[in-house]
N, C-alpha and C positions, 0 to 999 in steps of 0.2 A: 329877485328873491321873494318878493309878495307871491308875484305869480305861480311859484314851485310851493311855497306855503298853502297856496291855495288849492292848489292840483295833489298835495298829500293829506289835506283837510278831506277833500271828497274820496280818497283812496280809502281812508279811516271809516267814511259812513258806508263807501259799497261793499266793506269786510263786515262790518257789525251788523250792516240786513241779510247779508249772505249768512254770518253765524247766527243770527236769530232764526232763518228758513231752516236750518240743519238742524236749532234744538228744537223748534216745530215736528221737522217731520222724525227725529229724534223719540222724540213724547211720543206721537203717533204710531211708529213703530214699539216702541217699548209698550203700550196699551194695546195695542190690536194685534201685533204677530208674537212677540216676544214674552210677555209675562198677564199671558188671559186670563190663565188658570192659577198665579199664584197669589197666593195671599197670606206668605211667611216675609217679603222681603219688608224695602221701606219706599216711600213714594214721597217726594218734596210738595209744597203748595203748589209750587209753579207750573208743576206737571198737574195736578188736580186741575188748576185753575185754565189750562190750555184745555183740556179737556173739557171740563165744563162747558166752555165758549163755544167748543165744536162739538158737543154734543144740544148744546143752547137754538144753535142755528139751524143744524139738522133737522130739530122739531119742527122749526116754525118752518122750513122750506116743505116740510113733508103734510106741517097743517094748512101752509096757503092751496097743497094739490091736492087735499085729501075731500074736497067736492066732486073733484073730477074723474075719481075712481072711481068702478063699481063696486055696490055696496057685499057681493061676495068676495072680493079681489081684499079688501080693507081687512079682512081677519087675518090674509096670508099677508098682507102686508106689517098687520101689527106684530106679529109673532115674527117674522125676521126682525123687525127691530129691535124688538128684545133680546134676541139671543144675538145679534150684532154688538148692541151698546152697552144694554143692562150689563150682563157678565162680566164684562172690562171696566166697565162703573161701580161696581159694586167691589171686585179685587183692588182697584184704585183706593175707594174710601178704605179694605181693609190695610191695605199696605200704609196708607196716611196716618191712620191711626198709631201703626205698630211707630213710624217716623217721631209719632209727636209721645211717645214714650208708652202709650196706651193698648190693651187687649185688643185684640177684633173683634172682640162678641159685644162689644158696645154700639157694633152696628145695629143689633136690633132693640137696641133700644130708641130708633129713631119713628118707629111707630108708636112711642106712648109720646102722649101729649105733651107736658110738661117738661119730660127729659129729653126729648130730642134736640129742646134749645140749646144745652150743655152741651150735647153729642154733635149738633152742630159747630159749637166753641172750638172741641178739641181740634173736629176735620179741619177747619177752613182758617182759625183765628190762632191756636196755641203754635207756636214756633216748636222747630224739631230741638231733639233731646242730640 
């Protein structure tokens, strides 16, 4: 009886990493094919927060190689990045926003000094409505 206890304990964890891979690439999809362009719907933390991470590591794997390019190759590199990440990072914080009850035009308020600590509140800290 241990022994079937034991063998339906590890049944339980290779479902919960197989359903965590699928809300992975779940987010993934929902960010990059699925809603690029929009920025009416609503977006959870959790979905922010998987993205952040992979767009986190992205960087740094792209600034450990970014010596070993040539220096006119590195402007076509920069501008594919942006239009890969930025635009789905940017519809994300809007939809996050709209989530935690708030405009999307609060986005830009995240270049003034002061107010974007707030603006940062809403995105990352206030719980959805």
């Amino acid at each position: 009886d241990l022994i079937r206890r034991n063998d339906e304990d590890k049944g339980r964890s290779n479902k919960s990493s197989t359903k965590a891979e699928l809300e992975f690439m779940n987010v993934l999809h929902n960010v990059f094919i699925k809603d690029v362009f929009n920025f009416n719907d609503r977006s959870t933390r959790d979905e922010l927060l998987l993205f952040s991470v992979l767009f986190s590591i992205l960087s740094m794997v792209l600034s450990y190689f970014l010596p070993f390019i040539p220096k006119i190759s590195i402007v076509m590199v920069n501008v594919l990045i942006v239009a890969i990440l930025c635009i789905p990072f940017f519809s994300l914080l809007v939809r996050r926003l709209h989530d935690s009850g708030n405009s999307g035009l609060w986005i830009f308020f995240l270049i003034v000094p002061v107010v974007n600590i707030y603006v940062f509140y809403l995105i990352f800290v206030k719980p959805s409505v």
